[in-house]
Backbone as a chain_set.jsonl record, in Angstrom:
{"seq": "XXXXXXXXXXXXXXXXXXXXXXXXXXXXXXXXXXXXXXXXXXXXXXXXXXXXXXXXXXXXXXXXXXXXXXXXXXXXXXXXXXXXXXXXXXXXXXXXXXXXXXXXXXXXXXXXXXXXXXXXXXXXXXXXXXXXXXXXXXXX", "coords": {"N": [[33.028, 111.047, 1.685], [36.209, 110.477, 1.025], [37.888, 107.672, 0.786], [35.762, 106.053, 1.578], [35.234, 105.687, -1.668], [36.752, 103.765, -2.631], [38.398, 100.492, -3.252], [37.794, 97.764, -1.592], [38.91, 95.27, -1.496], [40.907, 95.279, -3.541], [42.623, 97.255, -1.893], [42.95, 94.962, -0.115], [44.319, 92.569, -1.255], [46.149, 94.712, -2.695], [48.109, 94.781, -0.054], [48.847, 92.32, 1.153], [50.715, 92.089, -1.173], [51.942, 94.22, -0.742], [53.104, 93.697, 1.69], [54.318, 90.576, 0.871], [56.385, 91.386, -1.006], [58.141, 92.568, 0.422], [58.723, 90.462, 1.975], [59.74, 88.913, 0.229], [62.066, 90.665, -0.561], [63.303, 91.211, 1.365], [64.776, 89.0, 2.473], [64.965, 86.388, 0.683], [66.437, 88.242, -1.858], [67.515, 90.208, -0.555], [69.088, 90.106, 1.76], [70.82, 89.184, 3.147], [72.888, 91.216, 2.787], [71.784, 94.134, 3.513], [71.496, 93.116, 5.775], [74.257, 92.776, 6.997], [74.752, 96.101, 6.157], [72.901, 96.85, 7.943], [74.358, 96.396, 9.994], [73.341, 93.796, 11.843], [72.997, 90.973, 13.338], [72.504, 87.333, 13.282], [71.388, 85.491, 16.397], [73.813, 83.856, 18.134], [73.598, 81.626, 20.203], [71.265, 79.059, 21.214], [69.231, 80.298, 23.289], [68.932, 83.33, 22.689], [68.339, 83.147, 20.303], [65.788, 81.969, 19.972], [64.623, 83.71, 21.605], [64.391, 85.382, 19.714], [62.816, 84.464, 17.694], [60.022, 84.38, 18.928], [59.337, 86.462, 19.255], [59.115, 87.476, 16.584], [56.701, 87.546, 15.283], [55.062, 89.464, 15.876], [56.591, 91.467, 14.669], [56.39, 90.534, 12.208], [53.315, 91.084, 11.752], [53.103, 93.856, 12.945], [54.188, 95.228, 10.846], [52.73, 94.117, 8.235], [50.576, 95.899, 8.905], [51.606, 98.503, 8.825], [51.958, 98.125, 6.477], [49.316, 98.329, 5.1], [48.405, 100.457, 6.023], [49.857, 102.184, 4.687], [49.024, 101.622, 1.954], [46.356, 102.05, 1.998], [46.641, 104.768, 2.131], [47.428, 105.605, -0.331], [45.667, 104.713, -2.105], [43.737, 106.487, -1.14], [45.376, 109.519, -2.225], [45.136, 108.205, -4.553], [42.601, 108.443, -5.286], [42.584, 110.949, -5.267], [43.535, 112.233, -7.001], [42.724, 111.291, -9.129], [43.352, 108.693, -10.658], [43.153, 106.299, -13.607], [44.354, 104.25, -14.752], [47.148, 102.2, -16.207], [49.223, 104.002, -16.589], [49.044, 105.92, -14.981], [48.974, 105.135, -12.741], [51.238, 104.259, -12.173], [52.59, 106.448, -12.485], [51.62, 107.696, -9.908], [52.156, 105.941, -7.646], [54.938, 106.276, -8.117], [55.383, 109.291, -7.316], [54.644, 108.69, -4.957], [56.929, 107.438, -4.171], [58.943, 109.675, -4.066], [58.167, 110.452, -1.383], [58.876, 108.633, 0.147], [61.729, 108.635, -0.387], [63.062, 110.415, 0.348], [62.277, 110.469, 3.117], [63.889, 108.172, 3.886], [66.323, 108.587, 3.194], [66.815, 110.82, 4.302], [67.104, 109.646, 6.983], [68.817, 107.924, 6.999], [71.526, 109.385, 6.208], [72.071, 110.591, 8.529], [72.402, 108.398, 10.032], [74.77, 107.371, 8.798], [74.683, 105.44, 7.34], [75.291, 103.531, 4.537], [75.184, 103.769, 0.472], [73.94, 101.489, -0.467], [72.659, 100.44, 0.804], [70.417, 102.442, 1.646], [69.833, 102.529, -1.263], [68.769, 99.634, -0.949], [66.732, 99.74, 1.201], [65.243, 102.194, 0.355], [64.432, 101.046, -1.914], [62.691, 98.8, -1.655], [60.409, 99.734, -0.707], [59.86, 101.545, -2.914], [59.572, 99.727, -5.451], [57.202, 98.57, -4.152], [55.355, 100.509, -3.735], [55.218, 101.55, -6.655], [53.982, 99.176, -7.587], [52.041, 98.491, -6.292], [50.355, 100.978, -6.589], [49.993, 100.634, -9.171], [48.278, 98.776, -9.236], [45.795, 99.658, -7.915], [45.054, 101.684, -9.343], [44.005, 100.079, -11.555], [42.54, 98.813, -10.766], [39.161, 99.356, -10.432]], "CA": [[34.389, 110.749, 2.122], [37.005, 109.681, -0.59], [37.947, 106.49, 1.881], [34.328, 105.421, 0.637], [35.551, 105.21, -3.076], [38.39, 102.821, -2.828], [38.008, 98.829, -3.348], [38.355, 97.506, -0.592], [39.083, 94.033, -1.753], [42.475, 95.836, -4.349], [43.215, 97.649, -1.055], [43.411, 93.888, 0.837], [44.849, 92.44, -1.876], [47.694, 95.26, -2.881], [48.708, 95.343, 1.367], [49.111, 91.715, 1.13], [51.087, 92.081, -2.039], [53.73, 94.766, -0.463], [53.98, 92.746, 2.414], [55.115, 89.759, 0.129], [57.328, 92.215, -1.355], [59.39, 92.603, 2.01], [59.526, 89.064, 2.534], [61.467, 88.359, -0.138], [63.392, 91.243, -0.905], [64.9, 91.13, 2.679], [65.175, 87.435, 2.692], [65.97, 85.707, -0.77], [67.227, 88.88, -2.527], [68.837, 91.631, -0.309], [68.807, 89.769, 3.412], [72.564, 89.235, 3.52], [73.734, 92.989, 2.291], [70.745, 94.326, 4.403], [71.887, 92.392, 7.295], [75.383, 93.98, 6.851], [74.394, 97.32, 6.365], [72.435, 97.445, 9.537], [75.026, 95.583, 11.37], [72.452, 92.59, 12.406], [73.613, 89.621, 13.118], [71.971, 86.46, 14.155], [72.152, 85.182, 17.688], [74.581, 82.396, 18.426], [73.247, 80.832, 21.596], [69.655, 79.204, 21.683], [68.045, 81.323, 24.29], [68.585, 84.452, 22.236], [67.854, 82.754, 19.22], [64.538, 81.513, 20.691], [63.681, 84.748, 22.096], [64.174, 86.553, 18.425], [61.797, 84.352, 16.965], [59.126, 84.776, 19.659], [59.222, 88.62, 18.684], [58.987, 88.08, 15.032], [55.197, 87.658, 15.031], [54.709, 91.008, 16.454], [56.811, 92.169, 13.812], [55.441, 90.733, 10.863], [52.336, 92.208, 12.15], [53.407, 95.2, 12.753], [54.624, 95.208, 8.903], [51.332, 93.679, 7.686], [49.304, 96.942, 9.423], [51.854, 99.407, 8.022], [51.576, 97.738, 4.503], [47.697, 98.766, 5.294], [48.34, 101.933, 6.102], [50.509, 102.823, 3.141], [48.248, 101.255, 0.514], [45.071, 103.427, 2.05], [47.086, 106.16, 1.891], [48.043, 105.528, -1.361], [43.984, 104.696, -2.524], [43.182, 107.757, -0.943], [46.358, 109.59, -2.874], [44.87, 107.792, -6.03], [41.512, 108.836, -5.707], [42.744, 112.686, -5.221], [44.379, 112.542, -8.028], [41.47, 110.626, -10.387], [44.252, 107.872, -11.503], [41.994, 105.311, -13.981], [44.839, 103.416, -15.867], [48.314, 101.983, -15.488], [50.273, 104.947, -16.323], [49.097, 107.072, -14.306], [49.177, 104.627, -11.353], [52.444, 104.187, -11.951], [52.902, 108.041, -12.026], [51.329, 108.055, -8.728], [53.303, 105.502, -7.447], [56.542, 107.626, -7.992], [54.885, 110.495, -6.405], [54.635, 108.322, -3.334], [58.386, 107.226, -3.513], [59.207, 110.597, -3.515], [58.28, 111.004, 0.163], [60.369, 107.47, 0.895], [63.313, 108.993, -0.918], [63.554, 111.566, 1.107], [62.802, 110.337, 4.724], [64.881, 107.192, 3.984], [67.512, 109.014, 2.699], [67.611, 111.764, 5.366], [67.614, 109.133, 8.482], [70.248, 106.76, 6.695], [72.362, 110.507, 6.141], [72.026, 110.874, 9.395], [72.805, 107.444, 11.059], [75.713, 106.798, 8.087], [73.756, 103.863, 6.35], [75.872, 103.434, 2.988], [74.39, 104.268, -0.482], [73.847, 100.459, -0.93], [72.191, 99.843, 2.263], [69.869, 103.2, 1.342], [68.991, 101.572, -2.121], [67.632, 98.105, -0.551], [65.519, 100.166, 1.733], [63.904, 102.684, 0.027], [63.916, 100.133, -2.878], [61.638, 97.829, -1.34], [58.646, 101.127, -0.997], [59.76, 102.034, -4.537], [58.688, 98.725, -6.092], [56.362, 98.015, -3.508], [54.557, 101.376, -3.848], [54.553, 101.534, -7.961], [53.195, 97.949, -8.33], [50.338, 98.647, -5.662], [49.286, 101.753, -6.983], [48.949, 100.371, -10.49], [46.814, 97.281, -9.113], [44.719, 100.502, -7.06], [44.016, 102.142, -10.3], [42.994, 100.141, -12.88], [41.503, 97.767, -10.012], [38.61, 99.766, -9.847]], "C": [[35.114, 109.985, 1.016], [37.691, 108.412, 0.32], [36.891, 105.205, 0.729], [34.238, 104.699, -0.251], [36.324, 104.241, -3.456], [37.292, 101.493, -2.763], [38.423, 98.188, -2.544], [39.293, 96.332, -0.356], [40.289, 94.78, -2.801], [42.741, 96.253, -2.982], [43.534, 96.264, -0.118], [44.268, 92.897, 0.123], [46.359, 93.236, -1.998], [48.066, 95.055, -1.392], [49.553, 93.879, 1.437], [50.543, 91.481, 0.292], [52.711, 93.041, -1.535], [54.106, 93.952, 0.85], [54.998, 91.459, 1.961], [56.166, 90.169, -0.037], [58.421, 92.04, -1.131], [59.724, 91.282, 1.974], [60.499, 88.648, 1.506], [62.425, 89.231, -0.721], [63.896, 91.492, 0.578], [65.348, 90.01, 3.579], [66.144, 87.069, 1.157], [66.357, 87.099, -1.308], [68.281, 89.877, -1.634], [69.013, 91.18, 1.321], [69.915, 89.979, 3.548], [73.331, 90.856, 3.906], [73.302, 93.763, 3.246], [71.242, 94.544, 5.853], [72.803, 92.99, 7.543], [75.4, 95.164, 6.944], [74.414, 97.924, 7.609], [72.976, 97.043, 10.611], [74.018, 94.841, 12.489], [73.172, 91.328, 12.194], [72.365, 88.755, 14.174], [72.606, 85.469, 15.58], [72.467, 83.669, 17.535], [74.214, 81.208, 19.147], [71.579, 80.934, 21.022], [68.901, 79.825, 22.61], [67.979, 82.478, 23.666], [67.928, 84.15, 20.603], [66.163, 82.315, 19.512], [63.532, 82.511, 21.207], [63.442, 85.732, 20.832], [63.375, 85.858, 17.413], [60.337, 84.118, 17.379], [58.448, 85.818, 19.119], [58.853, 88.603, 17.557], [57.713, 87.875, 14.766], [54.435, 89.098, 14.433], [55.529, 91.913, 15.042], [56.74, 92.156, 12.663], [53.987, 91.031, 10.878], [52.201, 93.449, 11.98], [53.444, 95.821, 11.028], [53.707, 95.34, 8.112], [50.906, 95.414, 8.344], [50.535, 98.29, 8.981], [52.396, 99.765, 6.603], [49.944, 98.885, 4.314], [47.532, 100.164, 5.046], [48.743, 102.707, 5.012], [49.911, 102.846, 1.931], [46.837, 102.013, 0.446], [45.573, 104.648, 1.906], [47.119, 106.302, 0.177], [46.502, 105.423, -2.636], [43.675, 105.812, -2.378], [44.313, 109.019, -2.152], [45.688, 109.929, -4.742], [43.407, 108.471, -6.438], [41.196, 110.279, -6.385], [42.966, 113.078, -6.398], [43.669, 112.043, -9.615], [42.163, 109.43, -11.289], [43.278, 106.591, -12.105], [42.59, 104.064, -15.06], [45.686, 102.736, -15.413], [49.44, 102.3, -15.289], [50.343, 105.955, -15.477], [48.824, 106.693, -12.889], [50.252, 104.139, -11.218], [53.314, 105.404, -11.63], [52.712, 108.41, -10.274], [52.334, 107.033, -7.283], [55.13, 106.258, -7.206], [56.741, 108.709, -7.672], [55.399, 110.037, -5.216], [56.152, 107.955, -2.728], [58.956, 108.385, -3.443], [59.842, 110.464, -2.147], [59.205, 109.846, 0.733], [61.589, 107.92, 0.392], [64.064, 110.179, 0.026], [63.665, 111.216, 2.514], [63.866, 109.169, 4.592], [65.907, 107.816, 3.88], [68.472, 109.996, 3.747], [68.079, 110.95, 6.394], [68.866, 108.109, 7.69], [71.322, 108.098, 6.752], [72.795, 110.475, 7.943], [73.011, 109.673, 10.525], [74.186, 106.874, 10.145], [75.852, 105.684, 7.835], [74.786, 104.618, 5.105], [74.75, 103.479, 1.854], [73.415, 102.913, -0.852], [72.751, 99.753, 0.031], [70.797, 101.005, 1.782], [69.029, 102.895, 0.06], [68.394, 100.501, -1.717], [66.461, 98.715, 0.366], [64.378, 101.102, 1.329], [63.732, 102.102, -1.511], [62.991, 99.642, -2.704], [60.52, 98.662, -1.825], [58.963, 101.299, -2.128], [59.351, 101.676, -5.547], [57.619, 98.726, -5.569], [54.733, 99.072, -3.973], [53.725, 101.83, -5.374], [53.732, 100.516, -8.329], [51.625, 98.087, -7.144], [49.643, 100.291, -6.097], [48.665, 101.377, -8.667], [47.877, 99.429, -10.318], [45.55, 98.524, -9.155], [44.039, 101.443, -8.248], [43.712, 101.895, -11.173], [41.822, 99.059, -12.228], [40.275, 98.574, -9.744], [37.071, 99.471, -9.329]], "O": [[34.666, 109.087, 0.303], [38.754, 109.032, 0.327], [37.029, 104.315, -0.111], [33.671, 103.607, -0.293], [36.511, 103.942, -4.635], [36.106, 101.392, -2.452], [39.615, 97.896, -2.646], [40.151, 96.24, 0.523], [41.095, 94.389, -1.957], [43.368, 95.293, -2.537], [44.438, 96.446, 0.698], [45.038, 92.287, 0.865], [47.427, 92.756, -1.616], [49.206, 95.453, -1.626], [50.751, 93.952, 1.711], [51.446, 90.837, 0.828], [53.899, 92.809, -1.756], [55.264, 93.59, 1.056], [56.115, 91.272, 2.443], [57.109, 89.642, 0.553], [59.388, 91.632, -1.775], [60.9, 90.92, 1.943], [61.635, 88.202, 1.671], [63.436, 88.82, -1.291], [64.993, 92.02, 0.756], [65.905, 89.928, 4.674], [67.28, 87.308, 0.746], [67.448, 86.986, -0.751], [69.435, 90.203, -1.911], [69.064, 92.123, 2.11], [70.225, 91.028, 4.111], [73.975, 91.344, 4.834], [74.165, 94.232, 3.988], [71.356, 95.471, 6.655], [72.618, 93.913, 8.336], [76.092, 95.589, 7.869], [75.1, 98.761, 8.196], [72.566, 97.122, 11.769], [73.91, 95.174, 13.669], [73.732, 90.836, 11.214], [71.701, 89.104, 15.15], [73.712, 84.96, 15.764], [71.835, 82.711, 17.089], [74.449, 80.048, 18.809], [70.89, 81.88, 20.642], [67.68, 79.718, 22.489], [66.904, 83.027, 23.91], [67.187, 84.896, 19.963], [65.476, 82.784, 18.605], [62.307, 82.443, 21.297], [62.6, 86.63, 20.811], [63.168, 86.422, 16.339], [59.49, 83.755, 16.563], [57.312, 85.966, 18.669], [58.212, 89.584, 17.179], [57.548, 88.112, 13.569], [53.802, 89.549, 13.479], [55.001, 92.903, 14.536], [56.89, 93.128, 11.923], [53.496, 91.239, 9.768], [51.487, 94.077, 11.198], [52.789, 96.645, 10.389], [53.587, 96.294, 7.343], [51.374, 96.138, 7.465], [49.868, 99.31, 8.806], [52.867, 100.703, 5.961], [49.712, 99.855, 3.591], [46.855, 100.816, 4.251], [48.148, 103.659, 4.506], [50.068, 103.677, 1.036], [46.272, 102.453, -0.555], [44.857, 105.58, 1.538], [46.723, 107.346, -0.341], [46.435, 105.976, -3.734], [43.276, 106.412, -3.377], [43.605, 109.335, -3.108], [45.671, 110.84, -5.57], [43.11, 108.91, -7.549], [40.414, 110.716, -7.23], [42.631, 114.18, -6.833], [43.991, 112.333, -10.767], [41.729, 109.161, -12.409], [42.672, 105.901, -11.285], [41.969, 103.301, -15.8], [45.497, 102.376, -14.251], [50.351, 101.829, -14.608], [51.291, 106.696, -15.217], [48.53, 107.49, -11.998], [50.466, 103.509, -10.183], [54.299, 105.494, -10.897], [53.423, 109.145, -9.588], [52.95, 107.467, -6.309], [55.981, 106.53, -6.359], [57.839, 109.264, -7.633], [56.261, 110.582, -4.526], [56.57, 108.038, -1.573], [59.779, 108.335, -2.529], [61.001, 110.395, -1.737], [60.083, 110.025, 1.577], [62.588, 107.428, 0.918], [65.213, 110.57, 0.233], [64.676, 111.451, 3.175], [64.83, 109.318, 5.344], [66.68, 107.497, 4.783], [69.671, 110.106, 4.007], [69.192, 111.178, 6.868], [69.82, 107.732, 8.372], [72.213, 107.808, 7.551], [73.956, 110.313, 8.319], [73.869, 109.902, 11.378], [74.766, 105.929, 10.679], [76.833, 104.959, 7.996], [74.963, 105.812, 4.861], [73.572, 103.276, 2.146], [72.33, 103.08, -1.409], [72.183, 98.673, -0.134], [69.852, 100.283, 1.464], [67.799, 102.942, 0.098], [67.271, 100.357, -2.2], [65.331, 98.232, 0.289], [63.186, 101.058, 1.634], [62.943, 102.668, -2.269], [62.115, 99.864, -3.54], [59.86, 98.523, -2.855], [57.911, 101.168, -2.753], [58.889, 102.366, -6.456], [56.705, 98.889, -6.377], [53.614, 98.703, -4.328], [52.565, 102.203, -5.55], [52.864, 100.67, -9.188], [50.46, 97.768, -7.381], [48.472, 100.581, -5.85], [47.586, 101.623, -9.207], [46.865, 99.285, -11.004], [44.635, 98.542, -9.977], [42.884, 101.867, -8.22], [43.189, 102.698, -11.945], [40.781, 98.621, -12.719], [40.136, 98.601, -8.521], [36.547, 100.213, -8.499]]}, "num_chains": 1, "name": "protein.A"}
């Protein structure tokens, strides 16, 4: 099983690493614009304010386990592909934003997300995805 081959310790490492990522490109760098975009606003009144940071556990969770998922994909991906350096885990990397360029791109088309709002999101996977596949292949 090519699963098998991966490091498991670069794969817990890079997941950690795109989660970071997120936190601060949709806090300190792109939170505001972001926020705008998606027409989010924070709640006014303490009871809703109180109840939206209850929730946010669950959703940096959530986040964390489909960092996980992305970065095994992305091991597995790497393995397929025999990547053993840091150009060609950067190559693979830009394979993988591909597929975010495209679904991001179609559902923002779709829901009439702006071009600007479309860059901060499938920005994030675009960094997130080149700098964890180069860890994944020269980490080997």
């Amino acid at each position: 099983m090519i699963l098998s081959h991966l490091n498991y310790l670069a794969v817990a490492v890079c997941t950690i690493i795109y989660f970071a990522i997120g936190a601060v490109w949709f806090s300190m760098l792109f939170g505001k614009p972001w926020m705008e975009g998606h027409g989010i606003t924070m709640p006014s009144d303490e009871e809703r304010n109180a109840a939206m940071k209850k929730e946010m556990p669950k959703y940096m969770l959530m986040s964390l386990m489909f960092s996980l998922i992305g970065v095994l994909a992305l091991g597995y991906m790497e393995t397929a592909m025999y990547t053993h350096d840091w150009m060609t885990g950067c190559k693979a990397g830009l394979l993988a934003s591909a597929f975010v360029i495209i679904v991001v791109g179609q559902s923002h088309m779709y829901t009439r997300k702006s071009f600007k709002v479309f860059m901060i999101d499938a920005g994030y996977h675009m960094v997130s995805l080149i700098i964890t596949a180069i860890i994944l292949s020269v980490w080997r």
